[in-house]
VOGUTOR-551852 format. One record per atom (N, C-alpha, C, O): residue in three letters; x negated, y, z negated. Coordinates in steps of 0.2 Angstrom, whole numbers, plus 5000, padded with zeros to 4 digits. Last residue first. Example, Ala and Ser with C-alpha at 12.3 -4.5 7.8 and 13.67 -1.06 7.14 Angstrom:
BEGIN
ser493649894965 ser493249954964 ser493650004961 ser493350064960 ala493449724961 ala493849784961 ala493449844961 ala492949834958 
***
This chain:
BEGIN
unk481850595148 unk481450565153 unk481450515156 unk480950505159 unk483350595141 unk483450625148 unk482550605154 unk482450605160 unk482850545131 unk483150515135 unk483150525143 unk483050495148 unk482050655125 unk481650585127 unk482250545132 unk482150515138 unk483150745124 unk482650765127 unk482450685130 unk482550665136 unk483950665112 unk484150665120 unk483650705123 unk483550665128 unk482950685105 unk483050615104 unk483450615113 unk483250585118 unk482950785100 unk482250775102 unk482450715105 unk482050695109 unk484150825093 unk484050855102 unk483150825104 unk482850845109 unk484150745083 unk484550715086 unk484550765095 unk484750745101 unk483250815075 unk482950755079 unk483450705084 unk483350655087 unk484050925076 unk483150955076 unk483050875080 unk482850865085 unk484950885067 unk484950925075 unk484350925078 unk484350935084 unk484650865055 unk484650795059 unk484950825066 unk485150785070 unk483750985051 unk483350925051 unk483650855056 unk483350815059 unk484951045050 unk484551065055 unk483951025057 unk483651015062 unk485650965040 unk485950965044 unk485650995050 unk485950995055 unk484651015027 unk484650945030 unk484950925037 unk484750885041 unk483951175027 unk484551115025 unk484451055030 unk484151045036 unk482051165025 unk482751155029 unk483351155027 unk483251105022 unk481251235013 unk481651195014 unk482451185017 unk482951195014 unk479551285012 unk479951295015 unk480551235016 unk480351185018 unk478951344997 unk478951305003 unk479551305006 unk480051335004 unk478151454985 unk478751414987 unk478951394995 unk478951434999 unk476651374977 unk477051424981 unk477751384981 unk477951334979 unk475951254975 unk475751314981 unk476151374981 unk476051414985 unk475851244960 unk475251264964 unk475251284970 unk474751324971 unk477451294959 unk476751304954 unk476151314956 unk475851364955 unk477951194969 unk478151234970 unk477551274964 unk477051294968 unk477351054959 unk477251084967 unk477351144969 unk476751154972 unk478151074949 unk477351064948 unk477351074955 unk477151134955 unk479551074954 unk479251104951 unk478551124948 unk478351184946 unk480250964965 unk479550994966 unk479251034961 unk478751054963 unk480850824955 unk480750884954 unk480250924958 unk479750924955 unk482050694966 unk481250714962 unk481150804960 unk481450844963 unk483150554964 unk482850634967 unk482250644964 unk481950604960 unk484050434966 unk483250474968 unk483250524969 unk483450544974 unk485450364965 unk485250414965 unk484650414961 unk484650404955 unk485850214962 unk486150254965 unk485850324969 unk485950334975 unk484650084964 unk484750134961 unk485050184963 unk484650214967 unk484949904970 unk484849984970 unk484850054967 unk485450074969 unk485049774966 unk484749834960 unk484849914962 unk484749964958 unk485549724976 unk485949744971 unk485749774965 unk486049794960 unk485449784994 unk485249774987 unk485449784980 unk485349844978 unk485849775010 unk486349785003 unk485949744994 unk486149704991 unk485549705021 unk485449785019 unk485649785013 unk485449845011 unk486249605020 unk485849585021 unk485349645019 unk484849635016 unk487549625024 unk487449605017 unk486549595015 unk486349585009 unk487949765034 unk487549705033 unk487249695026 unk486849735023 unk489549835037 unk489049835033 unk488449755032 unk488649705030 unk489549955050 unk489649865048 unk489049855043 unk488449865044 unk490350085057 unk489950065053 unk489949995051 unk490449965052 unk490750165073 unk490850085069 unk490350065064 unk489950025065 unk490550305074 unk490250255076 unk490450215070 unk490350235064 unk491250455083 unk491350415077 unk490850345080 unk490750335086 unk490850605093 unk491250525093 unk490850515088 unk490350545087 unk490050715092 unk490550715097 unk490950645095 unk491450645098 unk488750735088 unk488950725093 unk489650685097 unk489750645101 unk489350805076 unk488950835082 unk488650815086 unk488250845089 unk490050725069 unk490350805070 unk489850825077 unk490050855081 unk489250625068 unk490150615069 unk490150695074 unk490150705080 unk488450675058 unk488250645065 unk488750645069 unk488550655074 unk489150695049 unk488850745052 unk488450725058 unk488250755063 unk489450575043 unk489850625046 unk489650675049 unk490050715052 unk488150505041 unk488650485046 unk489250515047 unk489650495051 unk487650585031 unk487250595037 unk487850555043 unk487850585049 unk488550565021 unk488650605024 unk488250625030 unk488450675034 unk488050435013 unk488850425020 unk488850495023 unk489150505028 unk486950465006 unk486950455016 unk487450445018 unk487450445024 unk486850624999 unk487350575001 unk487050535005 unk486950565010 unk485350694994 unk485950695000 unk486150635000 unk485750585001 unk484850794982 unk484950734983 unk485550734989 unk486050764989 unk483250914981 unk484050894983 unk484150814984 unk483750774986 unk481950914980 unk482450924974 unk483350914973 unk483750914969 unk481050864991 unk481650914991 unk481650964984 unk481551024984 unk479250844988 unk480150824987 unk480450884988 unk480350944986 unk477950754980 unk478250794986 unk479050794988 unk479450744989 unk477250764964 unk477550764969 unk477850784974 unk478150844972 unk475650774961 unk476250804961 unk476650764967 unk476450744972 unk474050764949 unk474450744954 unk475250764953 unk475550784948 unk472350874952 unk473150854951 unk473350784955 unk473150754960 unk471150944955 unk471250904954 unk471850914949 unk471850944944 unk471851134959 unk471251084956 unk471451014956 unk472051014956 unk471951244971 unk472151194968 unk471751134966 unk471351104969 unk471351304982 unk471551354975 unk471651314970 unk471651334964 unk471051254992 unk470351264989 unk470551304982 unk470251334978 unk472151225000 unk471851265003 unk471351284996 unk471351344996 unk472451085003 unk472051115006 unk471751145002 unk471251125000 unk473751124997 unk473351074994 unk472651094997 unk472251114993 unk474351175010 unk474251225005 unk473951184999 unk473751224995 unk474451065019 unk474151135019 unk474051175015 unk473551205016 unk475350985012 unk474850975012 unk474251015013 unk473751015009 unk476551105014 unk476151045006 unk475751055006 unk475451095003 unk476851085027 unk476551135022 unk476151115016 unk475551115015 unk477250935028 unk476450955031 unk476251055029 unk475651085030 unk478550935021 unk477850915019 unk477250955020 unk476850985016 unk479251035026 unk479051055019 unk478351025019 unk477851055018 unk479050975040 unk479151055040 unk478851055033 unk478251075033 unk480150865036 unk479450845038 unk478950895040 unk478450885042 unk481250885025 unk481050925029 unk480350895031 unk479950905027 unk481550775011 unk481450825012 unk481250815021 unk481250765024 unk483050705002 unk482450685007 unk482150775010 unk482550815010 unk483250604989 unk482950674989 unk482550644996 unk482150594997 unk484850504991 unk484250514988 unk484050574991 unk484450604995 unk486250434984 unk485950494986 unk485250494983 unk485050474977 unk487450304992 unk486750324987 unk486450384988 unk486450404994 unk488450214999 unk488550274994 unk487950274989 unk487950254984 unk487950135008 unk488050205008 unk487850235003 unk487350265002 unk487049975010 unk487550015005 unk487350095007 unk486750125007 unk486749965027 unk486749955021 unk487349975015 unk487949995016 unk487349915042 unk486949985039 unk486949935033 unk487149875034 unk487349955059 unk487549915053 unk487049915049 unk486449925051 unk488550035071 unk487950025068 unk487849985061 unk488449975058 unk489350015087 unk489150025080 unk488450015077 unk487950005079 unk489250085098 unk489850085096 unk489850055090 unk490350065087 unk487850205104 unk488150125104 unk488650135099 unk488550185095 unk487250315113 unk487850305111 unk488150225111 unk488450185115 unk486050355109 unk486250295115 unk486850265116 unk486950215118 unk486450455100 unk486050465105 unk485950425112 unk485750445117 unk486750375088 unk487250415092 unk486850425099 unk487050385103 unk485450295086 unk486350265090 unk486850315092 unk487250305096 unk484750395081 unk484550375092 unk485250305088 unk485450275093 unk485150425071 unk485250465073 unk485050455080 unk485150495084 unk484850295062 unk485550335063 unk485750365070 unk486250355074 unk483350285065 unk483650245067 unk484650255069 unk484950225073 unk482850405056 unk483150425065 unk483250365068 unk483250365074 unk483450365043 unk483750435046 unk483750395056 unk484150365059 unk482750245042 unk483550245040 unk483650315045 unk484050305050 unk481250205054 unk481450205045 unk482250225047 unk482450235053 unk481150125064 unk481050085059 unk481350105053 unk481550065049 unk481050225073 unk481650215071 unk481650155067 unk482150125066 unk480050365069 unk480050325072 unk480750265069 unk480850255063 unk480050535069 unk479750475065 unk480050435069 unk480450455073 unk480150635078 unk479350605078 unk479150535074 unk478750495073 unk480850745067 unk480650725074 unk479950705073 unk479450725070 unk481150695050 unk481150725055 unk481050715061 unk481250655062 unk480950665032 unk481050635039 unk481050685044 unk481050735041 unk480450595018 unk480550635020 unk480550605030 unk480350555032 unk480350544999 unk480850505006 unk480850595010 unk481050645008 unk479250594991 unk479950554991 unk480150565000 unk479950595005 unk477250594988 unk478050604991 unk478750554992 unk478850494992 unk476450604979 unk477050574977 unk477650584981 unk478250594979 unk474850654979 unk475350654982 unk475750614981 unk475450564982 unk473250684972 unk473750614971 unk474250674974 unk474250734973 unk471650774975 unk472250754971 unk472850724974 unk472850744979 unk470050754966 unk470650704972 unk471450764970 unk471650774964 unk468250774968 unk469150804966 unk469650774972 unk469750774978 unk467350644964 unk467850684969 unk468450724965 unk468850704961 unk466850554950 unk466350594956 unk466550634962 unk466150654966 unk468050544944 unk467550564940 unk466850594946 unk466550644945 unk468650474951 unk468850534949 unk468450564946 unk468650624945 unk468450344955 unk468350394957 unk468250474955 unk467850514957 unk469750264948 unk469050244947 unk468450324949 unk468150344944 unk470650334950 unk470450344945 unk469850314943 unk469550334938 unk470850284964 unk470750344962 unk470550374957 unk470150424957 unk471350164961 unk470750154963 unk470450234963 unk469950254961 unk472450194953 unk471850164950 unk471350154954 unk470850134951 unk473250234966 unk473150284960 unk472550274956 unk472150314955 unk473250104972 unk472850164974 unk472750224972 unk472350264973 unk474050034966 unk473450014966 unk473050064967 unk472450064964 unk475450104966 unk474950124961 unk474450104960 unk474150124956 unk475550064980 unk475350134980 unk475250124971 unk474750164970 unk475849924976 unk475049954982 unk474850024981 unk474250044980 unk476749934972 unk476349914967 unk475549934971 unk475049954969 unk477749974982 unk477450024976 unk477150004973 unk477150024967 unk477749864992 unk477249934991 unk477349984987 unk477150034988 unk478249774982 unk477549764983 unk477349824985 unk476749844983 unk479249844970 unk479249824974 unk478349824976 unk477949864973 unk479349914959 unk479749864958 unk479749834965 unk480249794966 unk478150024946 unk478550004953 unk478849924955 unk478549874953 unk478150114936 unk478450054934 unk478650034939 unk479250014940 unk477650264926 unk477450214932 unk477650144931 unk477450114926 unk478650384919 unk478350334917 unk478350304926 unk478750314931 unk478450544921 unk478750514920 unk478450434922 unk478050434926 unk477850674926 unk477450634918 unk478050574917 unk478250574911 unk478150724937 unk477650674939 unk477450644931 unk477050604930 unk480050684939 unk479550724935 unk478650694936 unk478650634936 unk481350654943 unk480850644942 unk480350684942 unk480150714947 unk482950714940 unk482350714945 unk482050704940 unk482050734934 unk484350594936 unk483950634933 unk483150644937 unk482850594938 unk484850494945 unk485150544941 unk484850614938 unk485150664938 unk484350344938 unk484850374940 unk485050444939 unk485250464933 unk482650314937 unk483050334933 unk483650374936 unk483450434938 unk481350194940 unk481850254944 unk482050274936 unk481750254931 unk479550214937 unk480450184936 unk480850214937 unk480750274936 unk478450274953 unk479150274949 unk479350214945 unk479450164948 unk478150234967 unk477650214959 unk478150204955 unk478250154952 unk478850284978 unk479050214973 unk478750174968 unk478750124966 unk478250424979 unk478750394973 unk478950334971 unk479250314966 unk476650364983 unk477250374983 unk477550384976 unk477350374971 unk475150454988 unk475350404985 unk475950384986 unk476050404991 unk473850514999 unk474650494996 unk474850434993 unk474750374995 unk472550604992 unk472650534992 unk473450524994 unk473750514988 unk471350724997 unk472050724996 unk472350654997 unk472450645003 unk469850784990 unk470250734993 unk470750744991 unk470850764985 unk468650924991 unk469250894989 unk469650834994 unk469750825000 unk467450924995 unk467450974989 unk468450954988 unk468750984984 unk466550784998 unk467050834999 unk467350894992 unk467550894986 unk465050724999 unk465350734992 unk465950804997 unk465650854999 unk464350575004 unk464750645005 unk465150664999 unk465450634995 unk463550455004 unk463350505000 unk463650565002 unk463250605004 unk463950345008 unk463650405014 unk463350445011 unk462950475013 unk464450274999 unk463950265000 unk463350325006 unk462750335007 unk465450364994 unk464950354989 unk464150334991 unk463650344989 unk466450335006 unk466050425004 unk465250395001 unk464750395004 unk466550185006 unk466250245010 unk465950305009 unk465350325011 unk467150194993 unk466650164993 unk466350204998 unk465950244996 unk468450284999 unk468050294992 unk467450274992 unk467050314989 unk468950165008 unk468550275011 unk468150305003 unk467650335003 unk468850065001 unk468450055008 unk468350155008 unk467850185009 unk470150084994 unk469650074992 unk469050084996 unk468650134994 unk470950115005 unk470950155000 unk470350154997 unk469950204997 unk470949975011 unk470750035014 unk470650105011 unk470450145015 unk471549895001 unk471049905002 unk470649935008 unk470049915009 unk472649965000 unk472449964993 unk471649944994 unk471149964990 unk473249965011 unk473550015008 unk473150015000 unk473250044995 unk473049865019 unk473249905023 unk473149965016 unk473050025017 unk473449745011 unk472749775015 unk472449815016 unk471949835014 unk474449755006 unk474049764999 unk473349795005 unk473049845004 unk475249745019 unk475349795014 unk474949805009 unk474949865006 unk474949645022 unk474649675026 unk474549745020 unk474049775018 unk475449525014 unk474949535015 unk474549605016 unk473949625014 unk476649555018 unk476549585009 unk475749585011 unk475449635010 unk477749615031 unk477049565027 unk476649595022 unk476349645023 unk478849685032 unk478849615030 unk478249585027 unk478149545022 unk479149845021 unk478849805029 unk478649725026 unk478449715021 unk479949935017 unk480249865017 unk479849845022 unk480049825028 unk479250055015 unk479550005009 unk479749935010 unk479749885006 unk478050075025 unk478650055026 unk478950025019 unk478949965019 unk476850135029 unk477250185025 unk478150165023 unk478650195020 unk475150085027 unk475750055028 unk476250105026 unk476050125020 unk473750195032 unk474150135028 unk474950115031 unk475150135036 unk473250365030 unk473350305032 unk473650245027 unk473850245021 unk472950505022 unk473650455025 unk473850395026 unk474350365023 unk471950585013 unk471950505016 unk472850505017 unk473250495012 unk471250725018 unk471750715018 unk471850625019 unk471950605025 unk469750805015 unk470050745018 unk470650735015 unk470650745009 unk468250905018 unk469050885015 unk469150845019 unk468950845025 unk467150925024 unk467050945018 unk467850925015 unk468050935010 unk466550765034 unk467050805033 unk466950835025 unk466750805020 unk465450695044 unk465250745039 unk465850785035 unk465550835033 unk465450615055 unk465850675055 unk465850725050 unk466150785051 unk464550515054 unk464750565061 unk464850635059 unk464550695060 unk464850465042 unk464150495042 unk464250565049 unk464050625049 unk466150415046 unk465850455039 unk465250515040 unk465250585039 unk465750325054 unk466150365055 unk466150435050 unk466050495050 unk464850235045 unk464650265048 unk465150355052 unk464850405052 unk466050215037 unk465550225033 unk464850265038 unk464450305035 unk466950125046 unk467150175042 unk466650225039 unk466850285039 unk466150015049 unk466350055053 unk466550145049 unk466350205049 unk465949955036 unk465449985039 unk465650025046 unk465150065047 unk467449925034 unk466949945026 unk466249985033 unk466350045035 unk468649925038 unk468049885039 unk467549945035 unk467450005035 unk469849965034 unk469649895030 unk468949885033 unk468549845030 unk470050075043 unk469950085035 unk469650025032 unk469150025028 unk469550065057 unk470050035055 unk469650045047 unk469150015045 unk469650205068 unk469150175065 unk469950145061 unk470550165061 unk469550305083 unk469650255083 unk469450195077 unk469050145079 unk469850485080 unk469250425082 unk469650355079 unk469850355073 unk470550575093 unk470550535089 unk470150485088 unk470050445092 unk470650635106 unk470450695101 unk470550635094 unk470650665089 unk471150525116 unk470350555118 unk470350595109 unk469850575107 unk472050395108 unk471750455111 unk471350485111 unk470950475107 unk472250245106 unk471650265111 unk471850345113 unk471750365118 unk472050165091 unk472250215095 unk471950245101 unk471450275101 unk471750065079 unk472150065084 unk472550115089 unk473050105091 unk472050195068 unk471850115067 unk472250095074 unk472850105075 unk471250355067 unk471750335066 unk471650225068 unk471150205070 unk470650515062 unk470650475063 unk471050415059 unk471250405053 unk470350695067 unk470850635068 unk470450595067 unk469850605069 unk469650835063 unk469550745062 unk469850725062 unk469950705056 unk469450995066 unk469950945061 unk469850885064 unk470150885069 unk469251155059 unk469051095064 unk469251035061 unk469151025055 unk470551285063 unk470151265059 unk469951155062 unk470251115066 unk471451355068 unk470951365069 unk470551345064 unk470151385062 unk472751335067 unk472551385063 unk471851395064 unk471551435060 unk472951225075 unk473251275076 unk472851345074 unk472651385078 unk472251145067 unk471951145072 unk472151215075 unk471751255077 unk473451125057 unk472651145055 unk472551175062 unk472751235062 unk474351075066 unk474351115061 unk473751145059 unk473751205061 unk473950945069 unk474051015074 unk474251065069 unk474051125071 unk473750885059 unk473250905064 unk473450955067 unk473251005067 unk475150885056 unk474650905051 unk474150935054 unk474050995053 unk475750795064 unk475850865064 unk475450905059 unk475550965058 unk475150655062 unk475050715068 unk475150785069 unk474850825072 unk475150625051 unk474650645054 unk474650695058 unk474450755059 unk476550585051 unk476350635046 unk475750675050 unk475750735052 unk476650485059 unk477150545059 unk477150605055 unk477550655055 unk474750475064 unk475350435061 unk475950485062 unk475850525066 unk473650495068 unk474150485072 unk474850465070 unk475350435073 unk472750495055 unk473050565059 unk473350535065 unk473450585069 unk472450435045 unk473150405049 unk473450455050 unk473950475048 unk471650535037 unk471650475039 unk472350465042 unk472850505040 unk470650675044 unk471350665042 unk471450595044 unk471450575050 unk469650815039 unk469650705040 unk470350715039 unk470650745034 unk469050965042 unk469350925038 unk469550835041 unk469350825047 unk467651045037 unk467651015042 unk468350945039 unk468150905035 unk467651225034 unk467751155032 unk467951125039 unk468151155044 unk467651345038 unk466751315039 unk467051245036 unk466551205035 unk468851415036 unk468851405044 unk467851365042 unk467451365047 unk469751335022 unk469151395023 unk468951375032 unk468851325033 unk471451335022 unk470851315021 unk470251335024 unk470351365030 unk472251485013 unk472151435018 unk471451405018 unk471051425014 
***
């Protein structure tokens, strides 16, 4: 576990990641640094990555012996390309510069990056020595911030995160699962969706923030790994199991508009290097992951 005299920084600690990280930590009693872009809660400090001087002073405040960088854009498909290099390549750069110039030296950084660094390859999980070749602007973002790490590397121990598609309570319905799972929930009569038939590796939002936990925890040396189930889930099957528990069928309609014709069938990923450094993790079946967000989901209703 991470040492109870570290002072840990957790960027885009309000985020669906962040958040249960911190309480995680915090849980365990250990002292933990939200900070997040745009936030008015009182236990969260209010700092935007891109500004170089803000950031930098915040730094100084807070002194963190680890840091977990989250922040940034987490949307493969968010519309402004702009914001996306911003948000995720120059805000990256900006906590790196920061340390350097506060002169903090953390005895570990934990950077995420993605698997849409990846060339894909149907079918067969991914491996972290497997070739970088991304096909879209934020995986071109998230391998900018591999290189900006590599600048770095030489004066922090970092290590690189390559999470694949994970989801649970709390994520918000921009991404595919709990957009699914609040139309059962508000029971509308259809939904319109993309191409089904693809299997990708989603993991437990449970596995992650263990992960991360155990990167922490001062035994693992600079790496990079990725984060991932190892299982590939159908998605026409999250819409039968949604069928099944909540009781009624919903009108699929396919928007031509969702339907990409490069998409690559099947993403999965190997935790093998993962499971090696920490251990073995914890991994939901999937069908408790979409109970889990589909009774959080009538809770919030019934508010």
């Amino acid at each position: 576990m991470v040492s109870l005299s570290d002072r840990v920084l957790i960027t885009g600690g309000s985020g669906f990641t962040g958040r249960p990280l911190v309480e995680r930590l915090r849980r365990d009693g250990h002292e933990v640094v939200a900070l997040a872009h745009d936030t008015s809660e009182a236990d969260t400090l209010n700092v935007d990555l891109r500004d170089f001087d803000g950031l930098t002073q915040a730094l100084l405040r807070t002194h963190p012996s680890a840091i977990v960088h989250l922040a940034g854009i987490a949307e493969p498909a968010y519309g402004n390309v702009g914001e996306i290099y911003s948000a995720n390549v120059v805000g990256t750069a900006n906590l790196f510069a920061s340390l350097t110039a506060a002169k903090i030296e953390p005895r570990i950084v934990v950077v995420a990056s993605s698997a849409h660094v990846y060339q894909i390859a149907d079918g067969r999980p991914l491996t972290e020595d497997d070739p970088i070749r991304p096909k879209t602007h934020y995986g071109v973002s998230k391998r900018a911030t591999e290189d900006i790490v590599a600048i770095y590397s030489g004066r922090f121990p970092i290590i690189i995160t390559r999470p694949f598609n994970y989801t649970g309570p709390g994520q918000t319905t921009n991404f595919l699962v709990p957009r699914i799972v609040s139309h059962y929930v508000e029971h509308r009569s259809e939904i319109r969706l993309g191409n089904l038939d693809l299997f990708r590796d989603y993991s437990d939002i449970s596995r992650v923030v263990e992960a991360y936990s155990r990167l922490l925890s001062g035994s693992v040396e600079p790496t990079t790994t990725n984060i991932c189930s190892g299982r590939a889930i159908h998605l026409v099957d999250i819409l039968k199991f949604m069928n099944e528990l909540s009781g009624y069928p919903i009108r699929i309609v396919t928007d031509p508009s969702l339907v990409r014709s490069d998409e690559p069938q099947c993403i999965v990923g190997s935790p093998a290097r993962l499971e090696t450094l920490v251990g073995p993790l914890p991994n939901p079946e999937f069908r408790e992951t979409l109970t889990r967000m589909y009774n959080e989901f009538c809770d919030q209703q019934r508010w």
